[in-house]
C-alpha positions in Angstrom: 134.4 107.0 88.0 133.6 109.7 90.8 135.7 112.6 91.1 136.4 111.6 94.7 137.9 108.0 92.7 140.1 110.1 90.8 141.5 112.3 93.0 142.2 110.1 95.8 142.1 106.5 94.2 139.4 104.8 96.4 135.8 105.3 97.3 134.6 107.5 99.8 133.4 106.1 102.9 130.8 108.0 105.4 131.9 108.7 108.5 128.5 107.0 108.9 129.5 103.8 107.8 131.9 103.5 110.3 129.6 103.4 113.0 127.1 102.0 112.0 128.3 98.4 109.9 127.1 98.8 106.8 127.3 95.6 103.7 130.8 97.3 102.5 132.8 97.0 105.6 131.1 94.1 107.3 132.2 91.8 104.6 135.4 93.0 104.0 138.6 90.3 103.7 142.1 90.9 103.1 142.0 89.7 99.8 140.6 93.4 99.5 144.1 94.7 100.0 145.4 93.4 96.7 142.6 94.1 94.8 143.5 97.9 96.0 146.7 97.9 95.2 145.9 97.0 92.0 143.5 99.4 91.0 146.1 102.1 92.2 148.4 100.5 90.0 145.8 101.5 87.3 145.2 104.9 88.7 147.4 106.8 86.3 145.9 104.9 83.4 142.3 106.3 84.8 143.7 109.7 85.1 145.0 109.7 81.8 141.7 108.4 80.0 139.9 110.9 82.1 142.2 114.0 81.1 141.9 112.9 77.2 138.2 112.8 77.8 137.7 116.3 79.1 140.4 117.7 76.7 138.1 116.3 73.8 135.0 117.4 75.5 136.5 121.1 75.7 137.9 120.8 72.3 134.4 120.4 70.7 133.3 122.6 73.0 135.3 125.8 71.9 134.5 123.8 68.1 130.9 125.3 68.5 131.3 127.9 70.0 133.6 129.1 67.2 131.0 127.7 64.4 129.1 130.8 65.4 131.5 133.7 66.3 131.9 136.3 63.1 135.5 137.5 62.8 136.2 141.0 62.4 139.0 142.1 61.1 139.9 145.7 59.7 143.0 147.4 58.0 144.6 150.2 58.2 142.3 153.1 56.6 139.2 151.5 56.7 136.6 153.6 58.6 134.5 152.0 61.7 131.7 152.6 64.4 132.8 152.6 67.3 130.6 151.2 70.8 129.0 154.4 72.7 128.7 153.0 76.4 128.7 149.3 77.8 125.5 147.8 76.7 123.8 148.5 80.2 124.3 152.2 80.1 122.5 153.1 76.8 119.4 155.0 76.8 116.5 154.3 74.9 117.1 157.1 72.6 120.6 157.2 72.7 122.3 156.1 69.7 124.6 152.4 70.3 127.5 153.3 67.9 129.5 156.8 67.5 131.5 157.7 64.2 133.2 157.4 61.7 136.4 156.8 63.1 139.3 155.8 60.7 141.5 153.3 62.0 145.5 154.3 62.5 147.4 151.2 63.8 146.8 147.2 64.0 148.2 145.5 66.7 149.0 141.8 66.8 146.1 141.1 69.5 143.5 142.5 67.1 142.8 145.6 68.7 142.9 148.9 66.7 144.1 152.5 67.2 141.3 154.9 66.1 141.2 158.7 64.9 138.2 160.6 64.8 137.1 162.7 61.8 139.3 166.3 63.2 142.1 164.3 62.9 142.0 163.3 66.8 143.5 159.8 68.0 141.7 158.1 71.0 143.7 157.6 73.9 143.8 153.3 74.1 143.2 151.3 71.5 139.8 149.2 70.9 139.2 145.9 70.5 137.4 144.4 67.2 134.6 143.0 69.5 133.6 147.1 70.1 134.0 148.1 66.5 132.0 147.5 63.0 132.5 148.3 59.6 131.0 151.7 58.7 128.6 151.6 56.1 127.5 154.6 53.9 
């Protein structure tokens, strides 16, 4: 099915084709009228097969794209790097990750409240996806 065939229920017709006869509407006979009415009987039958396809096709979709993402979760103590710059800002020489910070405060979204090594909190809280464990 075209998405044109879902949406509206038909096929689309050029505005070419209705100047100039082409094989689809010179033979055309009424007995096309009920044959059209019932495929828009089936319509919502179409829809629905369509909709379960693309919710499967997204469903194995976010399947491998989750095969591959590494979860990172830390707990209250636990000491972590923290992301420098956005990854376009960072100079050759200049180091990716700044730290140790030790983390203060888990929220439910998985971001983290951090506090430097003076004892200093950060102002917002990070997300896991711009911290990793600190390793000595």
């Amino acid at each position: 099915m075209t998405p044109f065939h879902l949406v509206y229920g038909g096929e689309a017709v050029v505005s070419m084709e209705i100047g100039v006869e082409s094989d689809r509407r010179q033979y055309y006979d009424a007995g096309n009228d009920d044959r059209r009415l019932a495929e828009l009987d089936l319509m919502s039958e179409t829809q629905d097969r369509a909709s379960a396809r693309l919710t499967a096709y997204r469903q194995r979709m976010c399947n491998t794209y989750n095969k591959r993402v590494i979860p990172r979760t830390f707990q209250v103590g636990d000491l972590v790097w923290k992301k420098a710059k956005p990854v376009g800002d960072i100079g050759k020489l200049e180091p990716p990750w700044e730290g140790p910070y030790r983390v203060v405060k888990k929220t439910s979204v998985g971001a983290y409240y951090l506090v430097d090594s003076a004892g200093k909190s950060l102002v917002r809280p990070w997300s896991a996806t711009h911290l990793q464990p600190y390793q000595t």
